[in-house]
MMTF fields as JSON, N, C-alpha, C and O atoms, coordinates in Angstrom:
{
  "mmtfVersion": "1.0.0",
  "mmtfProducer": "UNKNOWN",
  "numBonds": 471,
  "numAtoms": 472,
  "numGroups": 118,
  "numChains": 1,
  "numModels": 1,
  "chainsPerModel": [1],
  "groupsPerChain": [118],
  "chainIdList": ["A"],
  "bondAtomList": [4, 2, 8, 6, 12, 10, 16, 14, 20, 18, 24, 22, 28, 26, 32, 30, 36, 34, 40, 38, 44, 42, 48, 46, 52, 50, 56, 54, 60, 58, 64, 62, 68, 66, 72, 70, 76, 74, 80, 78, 84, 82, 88, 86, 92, 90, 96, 94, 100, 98, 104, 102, 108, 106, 112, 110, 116, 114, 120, 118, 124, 122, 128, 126, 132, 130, 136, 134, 140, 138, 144, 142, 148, 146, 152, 150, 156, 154, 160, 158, 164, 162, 168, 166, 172, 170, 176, 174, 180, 178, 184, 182, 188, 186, 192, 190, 196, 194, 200, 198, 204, 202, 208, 206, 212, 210, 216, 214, 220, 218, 224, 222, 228, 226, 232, 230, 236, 234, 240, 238, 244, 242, 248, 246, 252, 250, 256, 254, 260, 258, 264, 262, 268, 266, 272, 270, 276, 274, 280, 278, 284, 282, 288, 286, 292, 290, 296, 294, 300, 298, 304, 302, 308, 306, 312, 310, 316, 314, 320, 318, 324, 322, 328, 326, 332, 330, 336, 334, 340, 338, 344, 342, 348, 346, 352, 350, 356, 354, 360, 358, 364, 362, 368, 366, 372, 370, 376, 374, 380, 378, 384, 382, 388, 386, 392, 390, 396, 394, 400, 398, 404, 402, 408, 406, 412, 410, 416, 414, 420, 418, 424, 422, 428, 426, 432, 430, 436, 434, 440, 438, 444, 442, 448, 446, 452, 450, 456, 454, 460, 458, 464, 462, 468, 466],
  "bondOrderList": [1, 1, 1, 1, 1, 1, 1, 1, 1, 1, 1, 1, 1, 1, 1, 1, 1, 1, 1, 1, 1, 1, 1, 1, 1, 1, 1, 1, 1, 1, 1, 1, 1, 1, 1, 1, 1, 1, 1, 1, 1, 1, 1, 1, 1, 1, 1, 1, 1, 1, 1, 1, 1, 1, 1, 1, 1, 1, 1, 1, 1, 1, 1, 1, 1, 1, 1, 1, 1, 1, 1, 1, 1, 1, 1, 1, 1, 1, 1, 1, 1, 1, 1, 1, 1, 1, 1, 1, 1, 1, 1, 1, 1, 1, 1, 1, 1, 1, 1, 1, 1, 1, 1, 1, 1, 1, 1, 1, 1, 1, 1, 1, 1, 1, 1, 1, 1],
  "groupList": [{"groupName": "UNK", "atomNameList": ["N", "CA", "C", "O"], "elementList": ["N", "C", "C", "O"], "formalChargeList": [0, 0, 0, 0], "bondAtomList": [1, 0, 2, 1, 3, 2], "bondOrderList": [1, 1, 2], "singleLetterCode": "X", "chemCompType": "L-PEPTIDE LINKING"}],
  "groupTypeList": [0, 0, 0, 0, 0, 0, 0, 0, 0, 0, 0, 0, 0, 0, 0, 0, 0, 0, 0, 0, 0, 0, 0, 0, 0, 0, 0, 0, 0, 0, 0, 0, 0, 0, 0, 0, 0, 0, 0, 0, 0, 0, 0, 0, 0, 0, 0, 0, 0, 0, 0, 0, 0, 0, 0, 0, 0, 0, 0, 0, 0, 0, 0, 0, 0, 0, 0, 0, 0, 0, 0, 0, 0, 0, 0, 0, 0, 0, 0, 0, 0, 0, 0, 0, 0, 0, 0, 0, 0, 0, 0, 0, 0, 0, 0, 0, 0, 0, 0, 0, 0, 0, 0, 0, 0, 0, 0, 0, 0, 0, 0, 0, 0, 0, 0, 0, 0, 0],
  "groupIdList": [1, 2, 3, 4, 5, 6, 7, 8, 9, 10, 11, 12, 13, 14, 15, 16, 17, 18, 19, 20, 21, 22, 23, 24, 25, 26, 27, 28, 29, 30, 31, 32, 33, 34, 35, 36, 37, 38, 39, 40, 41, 42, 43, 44, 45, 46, 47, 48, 49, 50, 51, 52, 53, 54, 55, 56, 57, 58, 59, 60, 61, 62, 63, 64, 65, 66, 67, 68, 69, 70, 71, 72, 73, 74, 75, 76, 77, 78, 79, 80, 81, 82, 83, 84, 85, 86, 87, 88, 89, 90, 91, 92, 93, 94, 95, 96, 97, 98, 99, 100, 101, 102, 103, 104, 105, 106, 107, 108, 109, 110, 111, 112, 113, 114, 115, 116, 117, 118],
  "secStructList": [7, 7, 1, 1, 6, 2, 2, 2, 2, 2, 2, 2, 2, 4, 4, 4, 4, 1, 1, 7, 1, 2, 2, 2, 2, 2, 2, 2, 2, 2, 2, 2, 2, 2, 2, 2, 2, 2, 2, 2, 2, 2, 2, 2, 6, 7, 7, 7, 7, 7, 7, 2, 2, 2, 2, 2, 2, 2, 2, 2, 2, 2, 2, 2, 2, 2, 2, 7, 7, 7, 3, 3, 3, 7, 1, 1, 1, 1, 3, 3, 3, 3, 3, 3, 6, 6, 3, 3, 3, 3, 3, 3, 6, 6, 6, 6, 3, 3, 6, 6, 1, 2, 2, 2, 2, 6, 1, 1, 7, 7, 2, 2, 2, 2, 2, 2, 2, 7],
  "xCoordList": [13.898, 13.489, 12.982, 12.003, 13.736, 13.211, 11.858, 12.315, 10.928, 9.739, 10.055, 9.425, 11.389, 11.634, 12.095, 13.284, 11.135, 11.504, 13.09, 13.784, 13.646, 14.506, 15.749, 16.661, 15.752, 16.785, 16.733, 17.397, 15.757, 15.133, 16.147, 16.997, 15.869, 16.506, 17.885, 18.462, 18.321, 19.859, 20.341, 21.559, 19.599, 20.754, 20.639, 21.606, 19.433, 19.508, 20.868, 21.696, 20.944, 22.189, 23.085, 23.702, 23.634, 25.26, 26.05, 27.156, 26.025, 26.801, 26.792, 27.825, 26.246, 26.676, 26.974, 26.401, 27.528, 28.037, 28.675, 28.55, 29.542, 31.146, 30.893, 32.021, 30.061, 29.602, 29.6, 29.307, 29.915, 29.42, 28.372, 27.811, 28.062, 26.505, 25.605, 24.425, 25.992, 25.251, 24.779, 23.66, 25.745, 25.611, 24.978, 23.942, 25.131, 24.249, 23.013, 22.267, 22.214, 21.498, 20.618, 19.431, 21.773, 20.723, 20.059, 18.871, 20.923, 20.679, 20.079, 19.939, 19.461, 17.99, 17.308, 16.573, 16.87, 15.981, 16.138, 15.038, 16.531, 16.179, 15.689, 14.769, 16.31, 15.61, 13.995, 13.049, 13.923, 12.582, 11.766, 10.864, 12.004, 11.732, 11.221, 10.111, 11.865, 11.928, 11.129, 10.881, 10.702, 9.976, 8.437, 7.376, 8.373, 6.986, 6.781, 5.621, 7.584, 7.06, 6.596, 5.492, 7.108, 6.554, 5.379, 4.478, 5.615, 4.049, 2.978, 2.123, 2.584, 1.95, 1.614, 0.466, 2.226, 2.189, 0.981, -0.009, 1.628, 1.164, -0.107, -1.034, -0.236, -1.434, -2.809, -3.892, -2.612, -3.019, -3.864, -4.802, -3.217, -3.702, -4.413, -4.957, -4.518, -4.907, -6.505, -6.738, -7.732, -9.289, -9.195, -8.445, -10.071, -10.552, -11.957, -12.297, -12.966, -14.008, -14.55, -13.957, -16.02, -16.367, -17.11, -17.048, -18.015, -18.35, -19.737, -20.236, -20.088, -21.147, -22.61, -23.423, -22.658, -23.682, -23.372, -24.243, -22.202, -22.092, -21.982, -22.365, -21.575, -21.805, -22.975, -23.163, -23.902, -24.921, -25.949, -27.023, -25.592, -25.786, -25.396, -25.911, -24.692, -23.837, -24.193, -24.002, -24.601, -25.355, -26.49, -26.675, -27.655, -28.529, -28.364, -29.034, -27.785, -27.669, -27.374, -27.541, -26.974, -26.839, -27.348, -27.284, -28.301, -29.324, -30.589, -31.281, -30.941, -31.496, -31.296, -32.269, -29.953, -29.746, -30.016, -31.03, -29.155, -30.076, -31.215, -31.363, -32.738, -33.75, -34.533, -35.4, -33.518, -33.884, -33.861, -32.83, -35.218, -35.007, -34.763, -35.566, -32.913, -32.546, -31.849, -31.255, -32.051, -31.654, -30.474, -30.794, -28.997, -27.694, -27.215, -26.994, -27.112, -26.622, -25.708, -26.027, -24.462, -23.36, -23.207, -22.975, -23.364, -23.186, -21.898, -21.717, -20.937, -19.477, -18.603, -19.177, -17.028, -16.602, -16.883, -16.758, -17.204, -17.809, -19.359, -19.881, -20.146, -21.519, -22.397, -21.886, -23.265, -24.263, -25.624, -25.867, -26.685, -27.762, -28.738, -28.839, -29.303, -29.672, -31.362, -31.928, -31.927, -33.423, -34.272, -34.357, -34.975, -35.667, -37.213, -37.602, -37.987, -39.027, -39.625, -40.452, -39.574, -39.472, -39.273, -39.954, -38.343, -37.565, -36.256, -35.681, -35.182, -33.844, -33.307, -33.99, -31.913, -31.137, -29.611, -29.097, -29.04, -27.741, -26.871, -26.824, -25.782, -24.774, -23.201, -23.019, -22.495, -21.354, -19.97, -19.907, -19.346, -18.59, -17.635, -17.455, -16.933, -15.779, -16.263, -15.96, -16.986, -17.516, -18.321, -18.917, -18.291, -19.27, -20.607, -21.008, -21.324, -22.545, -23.65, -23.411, -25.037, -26.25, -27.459, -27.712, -28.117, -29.298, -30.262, -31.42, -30.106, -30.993, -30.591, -31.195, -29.193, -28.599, -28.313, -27.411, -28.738, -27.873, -26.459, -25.78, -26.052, -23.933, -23.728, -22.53, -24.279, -23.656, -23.722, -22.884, -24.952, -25.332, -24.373, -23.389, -24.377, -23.762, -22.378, -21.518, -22.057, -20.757, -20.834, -19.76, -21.688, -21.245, -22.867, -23.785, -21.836, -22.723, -23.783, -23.809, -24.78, -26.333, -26.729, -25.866, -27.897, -28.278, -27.585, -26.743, -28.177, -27.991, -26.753, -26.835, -25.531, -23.705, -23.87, -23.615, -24.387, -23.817, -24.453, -23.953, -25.537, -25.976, -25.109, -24.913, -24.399, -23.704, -21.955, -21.244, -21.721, -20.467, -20.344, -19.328, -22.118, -22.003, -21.759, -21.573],
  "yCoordList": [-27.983, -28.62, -30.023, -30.189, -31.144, -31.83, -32.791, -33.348, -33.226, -34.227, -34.358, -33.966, -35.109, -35.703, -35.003, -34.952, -34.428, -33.725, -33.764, -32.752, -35.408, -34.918, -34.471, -33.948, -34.703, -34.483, -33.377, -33.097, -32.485, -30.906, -30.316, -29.499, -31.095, -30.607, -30.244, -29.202, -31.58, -31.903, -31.043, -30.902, -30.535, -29.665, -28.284, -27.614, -27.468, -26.454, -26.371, -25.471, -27.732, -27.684, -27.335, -26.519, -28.128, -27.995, -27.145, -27.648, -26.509, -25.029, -25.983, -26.607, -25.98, -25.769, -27.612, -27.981, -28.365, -29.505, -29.604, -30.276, -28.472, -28.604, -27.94, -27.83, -27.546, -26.897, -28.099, -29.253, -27.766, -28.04, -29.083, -29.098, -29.932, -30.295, -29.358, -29.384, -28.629, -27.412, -26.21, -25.908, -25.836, -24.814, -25.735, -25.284, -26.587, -27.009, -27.27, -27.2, -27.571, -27.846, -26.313, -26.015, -25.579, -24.037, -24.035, -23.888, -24.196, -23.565, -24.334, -24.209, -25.45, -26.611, -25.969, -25.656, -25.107, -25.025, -23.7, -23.762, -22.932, -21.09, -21.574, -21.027, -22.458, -22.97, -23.364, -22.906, -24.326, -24.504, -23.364, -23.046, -22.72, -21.309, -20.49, -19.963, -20.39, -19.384, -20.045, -19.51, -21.202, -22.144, -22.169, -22.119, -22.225, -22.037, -20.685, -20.374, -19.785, -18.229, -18.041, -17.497, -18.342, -17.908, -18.762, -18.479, -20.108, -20.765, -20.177, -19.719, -19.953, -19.302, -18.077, -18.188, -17.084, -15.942, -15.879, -15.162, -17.031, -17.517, -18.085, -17.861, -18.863, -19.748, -18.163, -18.151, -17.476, -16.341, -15.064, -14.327, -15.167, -14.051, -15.308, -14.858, -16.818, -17.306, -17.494, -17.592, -17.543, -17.6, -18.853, -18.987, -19.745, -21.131, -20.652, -19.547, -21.514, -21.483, -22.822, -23.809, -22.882, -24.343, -24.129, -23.246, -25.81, -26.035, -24.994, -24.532, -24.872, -23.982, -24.396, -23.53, -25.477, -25.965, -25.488, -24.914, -25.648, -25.774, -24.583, -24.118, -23.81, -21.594, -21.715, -21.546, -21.936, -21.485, -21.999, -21.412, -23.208, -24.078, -22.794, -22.259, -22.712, -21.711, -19.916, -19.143, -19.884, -18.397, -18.257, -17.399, -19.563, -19.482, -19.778, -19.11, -20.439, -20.815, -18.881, -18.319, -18.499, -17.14, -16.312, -15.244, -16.519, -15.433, -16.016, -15.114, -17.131, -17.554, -17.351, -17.016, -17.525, -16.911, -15.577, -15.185, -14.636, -13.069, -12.727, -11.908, -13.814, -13.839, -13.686, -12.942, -15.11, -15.428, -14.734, -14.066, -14.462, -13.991, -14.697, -15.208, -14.707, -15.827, -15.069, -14.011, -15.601, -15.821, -16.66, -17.787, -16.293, -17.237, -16.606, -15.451, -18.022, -18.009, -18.937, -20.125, -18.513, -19.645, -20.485, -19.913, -21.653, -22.994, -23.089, -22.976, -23.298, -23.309, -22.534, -21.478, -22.541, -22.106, -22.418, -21.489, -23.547, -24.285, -24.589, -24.638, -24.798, -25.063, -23.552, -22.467, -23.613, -22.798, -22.988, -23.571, -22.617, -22.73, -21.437, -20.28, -21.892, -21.166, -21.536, -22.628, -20.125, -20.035, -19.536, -18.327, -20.503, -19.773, -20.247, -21.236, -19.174, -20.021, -20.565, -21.265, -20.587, -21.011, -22.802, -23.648, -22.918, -23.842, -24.156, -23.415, -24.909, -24.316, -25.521, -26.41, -25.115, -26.024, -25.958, -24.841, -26.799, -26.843, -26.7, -27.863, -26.015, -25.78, -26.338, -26.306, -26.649, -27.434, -26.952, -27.388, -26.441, -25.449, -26.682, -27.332, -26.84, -27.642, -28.86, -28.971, -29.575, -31.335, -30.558, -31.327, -29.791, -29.273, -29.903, -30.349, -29.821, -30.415, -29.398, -28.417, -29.827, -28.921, -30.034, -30.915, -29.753, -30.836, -30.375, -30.744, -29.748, -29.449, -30.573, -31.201, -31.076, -32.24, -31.639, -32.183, -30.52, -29.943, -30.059, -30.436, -29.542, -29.338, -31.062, -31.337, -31.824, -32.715, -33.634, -34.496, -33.26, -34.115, -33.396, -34.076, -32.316, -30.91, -30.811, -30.687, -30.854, -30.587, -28.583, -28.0, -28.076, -26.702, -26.719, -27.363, -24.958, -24.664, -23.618, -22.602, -24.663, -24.766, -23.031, -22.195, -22.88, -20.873, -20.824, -19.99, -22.088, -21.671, -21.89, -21.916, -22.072, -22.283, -20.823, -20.042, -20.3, -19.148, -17.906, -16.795, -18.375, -17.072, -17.05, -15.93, -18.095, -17.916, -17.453, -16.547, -18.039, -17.372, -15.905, -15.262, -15.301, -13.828, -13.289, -12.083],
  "zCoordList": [33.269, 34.501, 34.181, 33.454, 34.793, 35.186, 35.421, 36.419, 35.307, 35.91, 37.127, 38.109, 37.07, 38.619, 39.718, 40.031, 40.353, 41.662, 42.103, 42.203, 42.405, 42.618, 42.033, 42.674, 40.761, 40.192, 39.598, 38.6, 40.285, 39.815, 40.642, 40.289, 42.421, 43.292, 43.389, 43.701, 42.977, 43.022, 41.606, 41.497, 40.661, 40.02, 40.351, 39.988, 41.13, 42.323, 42.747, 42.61, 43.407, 44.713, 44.516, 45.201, 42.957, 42.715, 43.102, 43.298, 43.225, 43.367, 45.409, 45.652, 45.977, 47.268, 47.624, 48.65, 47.118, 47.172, 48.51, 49.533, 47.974, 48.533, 50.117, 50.597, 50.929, 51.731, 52.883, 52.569, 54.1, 55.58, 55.343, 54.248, 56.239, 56.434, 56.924, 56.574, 57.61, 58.169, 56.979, 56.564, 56.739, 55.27, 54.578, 54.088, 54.393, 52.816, 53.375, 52.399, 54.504, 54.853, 55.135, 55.001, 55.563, 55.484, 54.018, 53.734, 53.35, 51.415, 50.915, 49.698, 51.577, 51.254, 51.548, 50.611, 53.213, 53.725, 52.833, 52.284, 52.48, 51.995, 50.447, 49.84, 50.044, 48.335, 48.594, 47.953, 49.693, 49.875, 50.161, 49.385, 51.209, 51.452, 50.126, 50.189, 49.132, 48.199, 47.224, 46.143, 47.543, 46.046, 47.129, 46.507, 48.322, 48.823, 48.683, 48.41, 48.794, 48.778, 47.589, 47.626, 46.18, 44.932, 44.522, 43.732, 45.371, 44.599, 45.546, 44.788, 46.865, 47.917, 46.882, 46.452, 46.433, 46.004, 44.443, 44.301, 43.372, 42.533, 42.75, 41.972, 43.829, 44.541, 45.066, 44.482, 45.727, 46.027, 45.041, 45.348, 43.995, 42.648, 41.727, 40.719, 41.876, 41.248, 41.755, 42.96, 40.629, 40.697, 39.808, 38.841, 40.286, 39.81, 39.472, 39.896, 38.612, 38.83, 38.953, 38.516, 39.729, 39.681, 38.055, 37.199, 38.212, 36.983, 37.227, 38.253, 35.779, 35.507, 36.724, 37.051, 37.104, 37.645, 38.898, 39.552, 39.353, 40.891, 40.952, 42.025, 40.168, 40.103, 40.358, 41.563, 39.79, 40.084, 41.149, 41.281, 41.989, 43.335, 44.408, 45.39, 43.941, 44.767, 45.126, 46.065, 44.223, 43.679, 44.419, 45.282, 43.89, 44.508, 45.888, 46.676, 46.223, 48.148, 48.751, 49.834, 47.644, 48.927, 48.587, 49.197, 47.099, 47.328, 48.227, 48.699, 48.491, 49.124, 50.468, 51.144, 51.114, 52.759, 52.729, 53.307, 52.047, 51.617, 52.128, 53.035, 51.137, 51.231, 52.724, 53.185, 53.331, 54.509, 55.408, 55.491, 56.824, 57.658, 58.73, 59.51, 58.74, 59.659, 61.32, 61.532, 61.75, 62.96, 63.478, 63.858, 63.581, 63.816, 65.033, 65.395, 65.65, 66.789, 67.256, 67.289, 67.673, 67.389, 68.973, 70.038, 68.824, 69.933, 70.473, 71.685, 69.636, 69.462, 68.786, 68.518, 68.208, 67.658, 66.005, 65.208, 65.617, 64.26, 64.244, 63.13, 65.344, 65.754, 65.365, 65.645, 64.937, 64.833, 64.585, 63.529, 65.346, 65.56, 64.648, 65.058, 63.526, 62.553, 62.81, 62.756, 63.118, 62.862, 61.785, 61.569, 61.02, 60.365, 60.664, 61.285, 59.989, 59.977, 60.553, 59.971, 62.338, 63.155, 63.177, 63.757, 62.504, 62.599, 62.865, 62.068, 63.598, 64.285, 62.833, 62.326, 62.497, 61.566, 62.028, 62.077, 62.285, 62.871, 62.163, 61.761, 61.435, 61.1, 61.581, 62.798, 61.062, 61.461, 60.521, 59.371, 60.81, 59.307, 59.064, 58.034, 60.648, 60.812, 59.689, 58.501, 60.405, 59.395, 57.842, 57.087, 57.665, 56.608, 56.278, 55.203, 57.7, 57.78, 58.291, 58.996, 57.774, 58.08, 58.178, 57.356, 59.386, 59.553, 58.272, 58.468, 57.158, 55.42, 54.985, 54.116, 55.71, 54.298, 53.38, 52.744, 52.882, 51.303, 51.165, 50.21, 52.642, 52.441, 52.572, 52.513, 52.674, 52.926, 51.481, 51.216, 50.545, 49.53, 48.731, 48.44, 48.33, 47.191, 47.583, 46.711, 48.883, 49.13, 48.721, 48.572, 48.64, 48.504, 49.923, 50.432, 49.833, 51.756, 51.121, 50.427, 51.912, 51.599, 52.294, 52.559, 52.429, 52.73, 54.106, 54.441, 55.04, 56.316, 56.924, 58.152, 56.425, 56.22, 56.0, 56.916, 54.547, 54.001, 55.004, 55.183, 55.514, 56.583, 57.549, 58.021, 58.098, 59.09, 58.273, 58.708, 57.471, 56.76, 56.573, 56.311, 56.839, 56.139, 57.515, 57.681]
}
């Protein structure tokens, strides 16, 4: 195989050169077909991990919601209105935002994201 995409493509094809515009244009679209199905598939059974730090950012943010005796109550379909403490904290899944500022500094979702994720 190839580097270059397309000349990955174009030796796929050979075989259907000689074909219709129509036929050859099906047997693009079923090659593509069959090259998203196995990476999707591959993509799926595959586990990443973050870095050791952000594991454990992460860890703690939800033993910490755990902890919490929270109160979620959803505004919108992405909006959520999180009580703790008698304090309200807004949740935002869609923008990945929380009036804590944590999801927004960390980029990983702070207790009151993960209380509402649970």
């Amino acid at each position: 195989m190839t580097s270059n995409i397309a000349e990955c493509i174009k030796g796929c094809l050979v075989d259907v050169h000689n074909l219709s515009i129509q036929d050859f244009l099906k047997e693009v679209r079923k090659l593509f077909e069959a090259w998203n199905y196995k990476n999707r598939e591959i993509a799926s059974y595959t586990e990443t991990t973050l870095g050791r730090r952000f594991d454990e950012i992460l860890t703690l943010n939800g033993v910490k919601a755990s902890r919490m005796t929270l109160y979620v109550k959803p505004a919108s379909e992405y909006h959520y209105s999180v009580y703790e403490s008698g304090r309200i904290y807004v949740a935002d899944l869609d923008a990945n935002k929380c009036n804590c500022d944590r999801f927004q500094i960390d980029e990983i979702p702070c207790p009151h994201a993960i209380a509402v994720l649970k």
